[in-house]
Phi, psi and omega in degrees: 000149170314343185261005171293140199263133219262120174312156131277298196213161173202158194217139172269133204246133161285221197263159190165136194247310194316126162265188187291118158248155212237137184193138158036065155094333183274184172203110184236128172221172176236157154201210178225093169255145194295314211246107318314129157337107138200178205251161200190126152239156215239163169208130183240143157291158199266347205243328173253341196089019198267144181299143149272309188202156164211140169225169201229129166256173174238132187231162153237152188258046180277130190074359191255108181268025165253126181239009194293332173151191187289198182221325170304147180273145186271139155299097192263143195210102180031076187059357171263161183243132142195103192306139182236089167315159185264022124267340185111046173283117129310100199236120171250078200309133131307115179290005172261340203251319219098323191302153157227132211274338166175160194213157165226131168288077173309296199320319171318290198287358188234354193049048201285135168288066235294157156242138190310016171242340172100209217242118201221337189273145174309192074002145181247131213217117147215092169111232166248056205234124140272128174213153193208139185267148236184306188071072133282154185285136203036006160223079177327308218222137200224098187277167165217138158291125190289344185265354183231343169083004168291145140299130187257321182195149161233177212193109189083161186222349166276201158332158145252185179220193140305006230219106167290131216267167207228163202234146179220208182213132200220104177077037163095341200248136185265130175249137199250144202240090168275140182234080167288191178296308167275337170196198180240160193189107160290150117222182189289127189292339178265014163221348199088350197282000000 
């Protein structure tokens, strides 16, 4: 009908839970494609819809009852991109090239605990803290420094859950506000406590 919004551009896409996140022009989404099994993030210009860059892994959703793709949304932070696979490829991208600046297998290095929806909450940003909920074995919750990709503190044994943790202030102190497998839970975000 005429009160209808005129398309500008659309790009064919694989399977995917993950929305769009939109920063300085761009537009970054993931998705999934079967034949061969991989996770794919994707940078669109924002105004045509021209691929800037794109890149590809080879994954299996083997424990995963969702197969359409990933879910976490990428997190853009002072020129950076960084994609959370729905097993826990960490990837920290130049959000303009694409190039990657450093990456982690979480499912590996943390021994995660898989849950039949896969590894789903975004990535988080505080301060020079990347943190990502995971369902690691003693590392519920995993912080990295976002520009080198050191691990800084880990955190918890529990479940992970779906639910990207949220940061509020409570007796004057900023508390990052977790929905793990198992409870609600504060803690100090720069340190894990």
């Amino acid at each position: 009908p005429a009160g209808r919004l005129k398309r500008k551009w659309s790009v064919p896409l694989g399977g995917g839970y993950s929305g769009p996140t939109v920063a300085s022009g761009r537009v970054y989404v993931t998705d999934r494609v079967e034949e061969p099994e991989r996770e794919r993030v994707h940078c669109f210009d924002f105004k045509t819809g021209t691929k800037v860059w794109s890149h590809e892994y080879e994954i299996s959703y083997r424990g995963i009852g969702y197969h359409a793709g990933p879910r976490a949304a990428v997190t853009v932070n002072d020129g950076r991109a960084y994609s959370l696979g729905a097993r826990g490829r960490l990837i920290c991208f130049d959000a303009k090239s694409g190039k990657i600046l450093w990456q982690h297998d979480c499912f590996s290095e943390y021994r995660v605990k898989l849950e039949n929806w896969g590894i789903s909450a975004s990535p988080v940003i505080d301060g020079n803290l990347l943190i990502v909920l995971i369902g690691g074995k003693g590392a519920c919750l995993v912080a990295f420094d976002r520009r080198t990709g050191k691990e800084v503190w880990e955190a918890l044994d529990d479940r992970a859950n779906y639910s990207t943790p949220i940061f509020t202030e409570q007796a004057g102190r900023k508390v990052m506000v977790v929905w793990t497998g198992d409870r609600i839970v504060g803690l100090a975000p720069q340190t894990g406590k």
